[in-house]
Backbone as a chain_set.jsonl record, in Angstrom:
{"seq": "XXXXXXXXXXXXXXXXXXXXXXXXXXXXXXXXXXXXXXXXXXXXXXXXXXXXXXXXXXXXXXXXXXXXXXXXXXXXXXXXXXXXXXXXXXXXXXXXXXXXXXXXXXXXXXXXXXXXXXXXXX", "coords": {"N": [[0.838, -1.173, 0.0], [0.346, 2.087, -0.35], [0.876, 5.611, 0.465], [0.607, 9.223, 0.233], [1.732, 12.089, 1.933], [0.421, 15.267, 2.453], [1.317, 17.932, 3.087], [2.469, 21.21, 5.117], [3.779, 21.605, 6.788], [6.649, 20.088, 8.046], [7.267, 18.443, 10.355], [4.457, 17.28, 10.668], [4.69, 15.264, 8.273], [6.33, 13.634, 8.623], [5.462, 12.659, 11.202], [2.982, 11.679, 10.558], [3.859, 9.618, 9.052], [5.645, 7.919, 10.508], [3.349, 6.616, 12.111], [2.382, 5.315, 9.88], [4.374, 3.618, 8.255], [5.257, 1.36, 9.85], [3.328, -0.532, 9.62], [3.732, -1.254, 7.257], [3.034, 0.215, 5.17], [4.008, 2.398, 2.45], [5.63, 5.328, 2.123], [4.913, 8.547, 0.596], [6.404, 12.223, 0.535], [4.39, 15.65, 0.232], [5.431, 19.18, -0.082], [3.183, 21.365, -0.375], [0.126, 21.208, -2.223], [0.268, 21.452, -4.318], [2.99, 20.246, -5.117], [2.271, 17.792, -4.233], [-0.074, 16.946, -6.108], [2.033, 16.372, -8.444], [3.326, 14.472, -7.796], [1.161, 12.512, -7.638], [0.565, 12.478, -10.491], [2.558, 10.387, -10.762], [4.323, 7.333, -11.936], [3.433, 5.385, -10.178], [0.911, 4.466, -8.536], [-0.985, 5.4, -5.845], [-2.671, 4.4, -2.752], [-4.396, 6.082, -1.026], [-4.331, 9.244, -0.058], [-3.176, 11.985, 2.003], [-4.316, 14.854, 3.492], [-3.66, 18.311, 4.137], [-4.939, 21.61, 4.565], [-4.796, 23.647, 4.899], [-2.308, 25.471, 3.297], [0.982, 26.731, 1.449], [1.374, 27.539, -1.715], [-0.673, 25.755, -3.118], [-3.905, 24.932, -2.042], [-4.869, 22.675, 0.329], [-7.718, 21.785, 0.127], [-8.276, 23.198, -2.725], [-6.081, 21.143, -4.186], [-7.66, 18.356, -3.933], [-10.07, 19.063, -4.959], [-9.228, 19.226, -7.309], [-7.811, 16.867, -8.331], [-9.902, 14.758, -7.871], [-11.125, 16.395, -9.776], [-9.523, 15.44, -12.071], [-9.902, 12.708, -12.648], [-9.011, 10.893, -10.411], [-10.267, 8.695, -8.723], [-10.203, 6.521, -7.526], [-8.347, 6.704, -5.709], [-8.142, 6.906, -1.772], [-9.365, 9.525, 0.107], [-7.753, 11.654, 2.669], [-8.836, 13.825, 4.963], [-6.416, 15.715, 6.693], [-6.468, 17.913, 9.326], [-6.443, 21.464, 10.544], [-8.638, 22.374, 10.678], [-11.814, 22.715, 12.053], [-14.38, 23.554, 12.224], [-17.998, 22.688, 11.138], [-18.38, 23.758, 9.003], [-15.862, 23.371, 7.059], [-15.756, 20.841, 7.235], [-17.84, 20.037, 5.674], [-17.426, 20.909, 3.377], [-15.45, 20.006, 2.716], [-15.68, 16.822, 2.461], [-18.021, 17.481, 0.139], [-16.312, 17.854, -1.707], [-15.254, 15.614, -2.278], [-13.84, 14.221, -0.159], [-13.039, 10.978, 1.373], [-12.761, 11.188, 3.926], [-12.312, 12.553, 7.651], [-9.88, 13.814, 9.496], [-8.993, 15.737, 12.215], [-6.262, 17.599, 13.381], [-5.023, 18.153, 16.73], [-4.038, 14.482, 16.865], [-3.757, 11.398, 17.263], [-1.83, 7.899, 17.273], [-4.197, 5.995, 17.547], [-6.467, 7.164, 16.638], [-5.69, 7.877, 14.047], [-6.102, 4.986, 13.431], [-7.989, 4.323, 13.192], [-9.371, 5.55, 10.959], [-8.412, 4.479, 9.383], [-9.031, 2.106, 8.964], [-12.026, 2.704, 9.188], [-12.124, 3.846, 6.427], [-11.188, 1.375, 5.064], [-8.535, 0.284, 4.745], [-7.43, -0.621, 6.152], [-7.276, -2.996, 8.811], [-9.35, -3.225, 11.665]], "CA": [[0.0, 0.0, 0.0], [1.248, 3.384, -0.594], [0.378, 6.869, 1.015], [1.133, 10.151, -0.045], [1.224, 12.734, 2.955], [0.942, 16.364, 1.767], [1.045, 18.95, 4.494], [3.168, 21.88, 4.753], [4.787, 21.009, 8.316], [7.423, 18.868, 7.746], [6.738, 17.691, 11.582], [3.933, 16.153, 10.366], [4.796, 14.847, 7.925], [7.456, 13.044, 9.549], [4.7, 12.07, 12.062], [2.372, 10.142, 9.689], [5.334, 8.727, 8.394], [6.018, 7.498, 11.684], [2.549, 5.666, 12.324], [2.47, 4.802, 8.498], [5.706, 2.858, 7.667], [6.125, 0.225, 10.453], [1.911, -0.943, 9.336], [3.792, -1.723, 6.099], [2.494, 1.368, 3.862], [5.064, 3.21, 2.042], [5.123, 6.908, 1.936], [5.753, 9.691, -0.479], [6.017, 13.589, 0.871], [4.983, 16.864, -0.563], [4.613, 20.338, 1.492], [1.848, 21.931, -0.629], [-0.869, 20.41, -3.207], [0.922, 21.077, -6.167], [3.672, 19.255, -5.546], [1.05, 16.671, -4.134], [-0.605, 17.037, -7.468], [2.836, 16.425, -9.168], [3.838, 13.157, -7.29], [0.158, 11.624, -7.715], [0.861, 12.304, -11.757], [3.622, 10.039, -11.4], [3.917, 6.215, -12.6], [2.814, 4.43, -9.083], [-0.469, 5.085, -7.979], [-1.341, 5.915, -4.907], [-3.868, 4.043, -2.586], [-4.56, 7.19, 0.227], [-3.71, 10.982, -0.213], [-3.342, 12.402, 3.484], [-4.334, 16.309, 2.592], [-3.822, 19.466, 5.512], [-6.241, 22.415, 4.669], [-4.362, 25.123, 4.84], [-0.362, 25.132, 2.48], [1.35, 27.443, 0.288], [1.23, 27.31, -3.199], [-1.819, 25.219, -3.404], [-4.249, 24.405, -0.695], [-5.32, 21.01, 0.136], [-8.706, 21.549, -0.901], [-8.231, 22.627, -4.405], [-5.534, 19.632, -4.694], [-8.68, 17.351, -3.714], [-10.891, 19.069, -6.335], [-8.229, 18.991, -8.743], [-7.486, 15.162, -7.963], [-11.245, 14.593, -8.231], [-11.629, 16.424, -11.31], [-8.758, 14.91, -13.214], [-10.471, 11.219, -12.014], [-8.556, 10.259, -9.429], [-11.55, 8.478, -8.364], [-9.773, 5.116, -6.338], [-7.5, 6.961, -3.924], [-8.573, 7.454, -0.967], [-8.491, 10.594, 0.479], [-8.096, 11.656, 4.021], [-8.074, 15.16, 5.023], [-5.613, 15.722, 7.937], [-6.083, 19.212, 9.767], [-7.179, 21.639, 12.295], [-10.07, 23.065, 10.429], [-12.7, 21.991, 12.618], [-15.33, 23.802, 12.003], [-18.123, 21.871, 10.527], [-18.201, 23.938, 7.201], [-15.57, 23.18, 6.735], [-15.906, 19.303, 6.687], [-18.812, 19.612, 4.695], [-16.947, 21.532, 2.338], [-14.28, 18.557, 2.148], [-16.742, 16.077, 1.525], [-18.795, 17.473, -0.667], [-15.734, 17.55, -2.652], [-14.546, 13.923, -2.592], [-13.019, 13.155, 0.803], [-13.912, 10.029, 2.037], [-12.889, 11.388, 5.651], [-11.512, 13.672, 7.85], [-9.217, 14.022, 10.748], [-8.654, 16.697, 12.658], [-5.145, 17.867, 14.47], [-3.918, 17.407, 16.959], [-4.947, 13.199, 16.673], [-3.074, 10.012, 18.012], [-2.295, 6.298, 16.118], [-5.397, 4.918, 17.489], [-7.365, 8.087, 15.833], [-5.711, 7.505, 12.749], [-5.948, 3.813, 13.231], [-9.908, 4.392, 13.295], [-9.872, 6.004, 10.146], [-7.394, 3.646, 8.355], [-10.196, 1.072, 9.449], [-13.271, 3.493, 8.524], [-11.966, 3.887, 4.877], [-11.377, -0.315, 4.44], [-7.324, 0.512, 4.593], [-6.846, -1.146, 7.995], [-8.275, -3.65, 10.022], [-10.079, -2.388, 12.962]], "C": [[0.886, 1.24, 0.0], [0.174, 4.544, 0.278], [0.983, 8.404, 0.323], [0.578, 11.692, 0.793], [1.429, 14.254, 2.207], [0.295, 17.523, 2.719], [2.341, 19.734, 4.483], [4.258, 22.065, 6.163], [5.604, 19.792, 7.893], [7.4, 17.82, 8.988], [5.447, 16.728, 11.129], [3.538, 15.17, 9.867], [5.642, 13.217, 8.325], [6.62, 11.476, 10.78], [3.585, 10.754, 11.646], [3.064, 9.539, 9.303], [5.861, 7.652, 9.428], [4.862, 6.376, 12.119], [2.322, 4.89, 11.077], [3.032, 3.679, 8.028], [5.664, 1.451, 8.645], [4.354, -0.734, 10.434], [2.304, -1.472, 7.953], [3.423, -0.483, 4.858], [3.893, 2.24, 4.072], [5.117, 4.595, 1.448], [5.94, 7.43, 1.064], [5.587, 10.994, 0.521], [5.668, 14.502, -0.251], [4.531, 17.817, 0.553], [3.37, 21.076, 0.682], [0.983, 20.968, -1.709], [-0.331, 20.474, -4.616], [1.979, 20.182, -6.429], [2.799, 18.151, -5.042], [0.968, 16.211, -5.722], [0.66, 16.188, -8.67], [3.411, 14.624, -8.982], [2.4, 12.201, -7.347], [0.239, 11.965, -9.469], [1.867, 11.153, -11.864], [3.052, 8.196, -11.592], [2.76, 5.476, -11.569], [1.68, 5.104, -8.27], [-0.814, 5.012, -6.33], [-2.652, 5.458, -3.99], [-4.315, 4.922, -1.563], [-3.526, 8.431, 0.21], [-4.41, 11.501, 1.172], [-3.173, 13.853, 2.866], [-4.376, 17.126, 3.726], [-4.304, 20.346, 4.591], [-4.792, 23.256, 3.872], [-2.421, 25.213, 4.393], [-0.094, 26.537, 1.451], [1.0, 27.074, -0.788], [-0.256, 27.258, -3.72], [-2.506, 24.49, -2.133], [-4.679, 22.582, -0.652], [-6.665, 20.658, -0.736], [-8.741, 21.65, -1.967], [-7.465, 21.569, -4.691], [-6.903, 18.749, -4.83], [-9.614, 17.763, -4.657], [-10.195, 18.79, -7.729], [-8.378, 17.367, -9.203], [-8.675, 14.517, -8.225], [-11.848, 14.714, -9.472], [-10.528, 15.391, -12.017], [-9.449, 13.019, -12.899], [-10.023, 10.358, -11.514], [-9.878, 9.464, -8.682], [-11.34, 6.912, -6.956], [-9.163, 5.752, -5.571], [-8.442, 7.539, -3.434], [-8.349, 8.543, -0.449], [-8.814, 11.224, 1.794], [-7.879, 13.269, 4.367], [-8.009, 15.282, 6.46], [-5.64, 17.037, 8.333], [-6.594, 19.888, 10.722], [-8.137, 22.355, 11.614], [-10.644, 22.044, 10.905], [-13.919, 22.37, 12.745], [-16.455, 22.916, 11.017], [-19.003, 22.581, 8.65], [-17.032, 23.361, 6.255], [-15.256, 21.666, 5.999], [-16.695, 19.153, 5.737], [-18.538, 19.938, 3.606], [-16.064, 20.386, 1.436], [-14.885, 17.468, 1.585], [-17.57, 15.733, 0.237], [-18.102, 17.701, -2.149], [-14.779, 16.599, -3.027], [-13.634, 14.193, -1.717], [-14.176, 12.521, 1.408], [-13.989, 10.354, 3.634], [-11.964, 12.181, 5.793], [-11.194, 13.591, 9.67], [-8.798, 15.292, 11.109], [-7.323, 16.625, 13.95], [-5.604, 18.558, 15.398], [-4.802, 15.187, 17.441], [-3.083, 12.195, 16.886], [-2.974, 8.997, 16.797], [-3.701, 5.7, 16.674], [-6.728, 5.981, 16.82], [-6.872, 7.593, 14.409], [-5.993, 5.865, 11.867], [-7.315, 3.469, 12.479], [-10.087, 4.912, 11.849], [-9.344, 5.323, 9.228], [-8.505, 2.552, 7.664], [-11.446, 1.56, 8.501], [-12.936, 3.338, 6.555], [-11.082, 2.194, 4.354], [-9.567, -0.235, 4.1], [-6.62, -0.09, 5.347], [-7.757, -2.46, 8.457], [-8.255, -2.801, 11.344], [-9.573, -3.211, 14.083]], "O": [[2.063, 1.236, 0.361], [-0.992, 4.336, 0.616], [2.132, 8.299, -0.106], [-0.461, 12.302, 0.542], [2.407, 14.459, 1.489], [-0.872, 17.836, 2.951], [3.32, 19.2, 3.962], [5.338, 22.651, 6.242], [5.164, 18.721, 7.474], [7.486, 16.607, 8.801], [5.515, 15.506, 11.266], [2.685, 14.361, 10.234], [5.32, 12.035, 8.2], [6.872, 10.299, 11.038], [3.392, 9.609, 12.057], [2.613, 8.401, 9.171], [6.448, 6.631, 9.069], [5.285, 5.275, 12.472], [2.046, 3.703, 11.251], [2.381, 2.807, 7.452], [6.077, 0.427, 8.099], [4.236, -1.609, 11.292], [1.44, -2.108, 7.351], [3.712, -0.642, 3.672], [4.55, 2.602, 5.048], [4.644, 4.866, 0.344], [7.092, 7.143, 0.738], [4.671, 10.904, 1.339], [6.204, 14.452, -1.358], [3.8, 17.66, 1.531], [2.453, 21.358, 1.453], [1.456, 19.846, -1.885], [-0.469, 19.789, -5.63], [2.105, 19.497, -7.444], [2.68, 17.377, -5.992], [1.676, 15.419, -6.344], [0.241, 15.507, -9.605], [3.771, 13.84, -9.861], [2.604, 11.021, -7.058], [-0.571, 11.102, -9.809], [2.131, 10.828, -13.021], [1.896, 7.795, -11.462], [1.632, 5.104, -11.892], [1.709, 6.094, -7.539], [-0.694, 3.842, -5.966], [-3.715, 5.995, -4.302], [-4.939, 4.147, -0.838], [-2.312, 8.485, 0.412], [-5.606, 11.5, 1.464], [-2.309, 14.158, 2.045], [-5.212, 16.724, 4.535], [-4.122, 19.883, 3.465], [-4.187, 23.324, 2.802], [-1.51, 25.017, 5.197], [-0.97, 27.166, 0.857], [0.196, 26.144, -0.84], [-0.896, 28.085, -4.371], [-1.933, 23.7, -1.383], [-4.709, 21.675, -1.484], [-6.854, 19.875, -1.667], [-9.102, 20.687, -2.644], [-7.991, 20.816, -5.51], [-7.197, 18.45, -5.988], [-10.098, 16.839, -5.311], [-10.56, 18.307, -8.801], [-8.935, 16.883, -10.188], [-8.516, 13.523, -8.933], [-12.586, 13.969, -10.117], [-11.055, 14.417, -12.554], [-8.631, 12.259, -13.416], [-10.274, 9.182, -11.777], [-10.4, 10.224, -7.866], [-12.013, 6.532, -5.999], [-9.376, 5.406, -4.409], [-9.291, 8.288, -3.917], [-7.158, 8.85, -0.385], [-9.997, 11.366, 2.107], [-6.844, 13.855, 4.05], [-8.91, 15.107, 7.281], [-4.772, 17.669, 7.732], [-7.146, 19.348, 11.681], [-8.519, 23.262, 12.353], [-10.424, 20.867, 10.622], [-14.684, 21.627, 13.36], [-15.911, 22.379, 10.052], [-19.705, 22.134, 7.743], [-17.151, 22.995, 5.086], [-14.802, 21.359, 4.897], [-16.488, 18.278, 4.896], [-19.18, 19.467, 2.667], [-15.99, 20.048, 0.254], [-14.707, 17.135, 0.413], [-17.799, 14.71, -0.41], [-18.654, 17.753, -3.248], [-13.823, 16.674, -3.8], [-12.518, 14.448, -2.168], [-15.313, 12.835, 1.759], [-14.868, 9.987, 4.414], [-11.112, 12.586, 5.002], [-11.921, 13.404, 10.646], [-8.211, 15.966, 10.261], [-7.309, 15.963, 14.988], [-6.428, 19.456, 15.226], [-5.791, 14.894, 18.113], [-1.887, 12.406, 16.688], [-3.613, 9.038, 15.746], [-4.21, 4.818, 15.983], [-7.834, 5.502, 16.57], [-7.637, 6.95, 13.691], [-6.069, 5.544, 10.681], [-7.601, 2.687, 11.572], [-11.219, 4.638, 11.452], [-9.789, 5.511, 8.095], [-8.759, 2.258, 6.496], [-11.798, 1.05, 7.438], [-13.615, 2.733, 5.726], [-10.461, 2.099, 3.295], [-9.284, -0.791, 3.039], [-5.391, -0.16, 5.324], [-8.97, -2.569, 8.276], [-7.441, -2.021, 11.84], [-9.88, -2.931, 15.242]]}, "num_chains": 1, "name": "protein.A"}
């Protein structure tokens, strides 16, 4: 399984990387959505795009509409962040994420969602 974490903290990147890797899934980084965008163009596809809100360049959400429009339609996509308001989830949703975590979150939070989106056993 593959992941591709794209958040503009390299801490947390680091951090999913950290509950990620020793579950067997093998990670890619980028810090904003374009290079996201750039590394999900490439040959090996991608089964879960971990997306934070708020990045330079390009935010997470347009990556996820982008990624959506172009028909990325099998990865999963998780959006990792501290928007917690619930416009904002509905916002994420309603543009193709299957789910959403909010920072600051634990391995047995992310474990739950690994699970929730059929990525994990529970």
């Amino acid at each position: 399984m593959r992941a591709l974490i794209v958040d503009d903290s390299r801490f947390v990147r680091g951090f999913l990387r950290s509950l990620l890797e020793p579950k067997g899934i093998e990670c890619e980084e980028a810090g904003d959505g374009q290079a996201g965008l750039d590394l999900l163009h490439g040959d090996r596809p991608f089964d879960i795009v971990m997306l934070d809100w708020n990045m330079p360049v390009m935010s997470g959400f347009d990556m996820l509409k982008e990624l959506r429009a172009e028909g990325y339609d099998g990865v999963k996509v998780l959006m990792v962040t501290t928007e917690a308001e619930n416009d904002f989830i509905l916002r994420a949703l309603d543009a193709g994420a299957d789910e959403y975590l909010m920072k600051p979150f634990d391995h047995e939070a992310l474990d739950e969602k690994l699970a929730m989106l059929g990525l994990a056993e529970a």
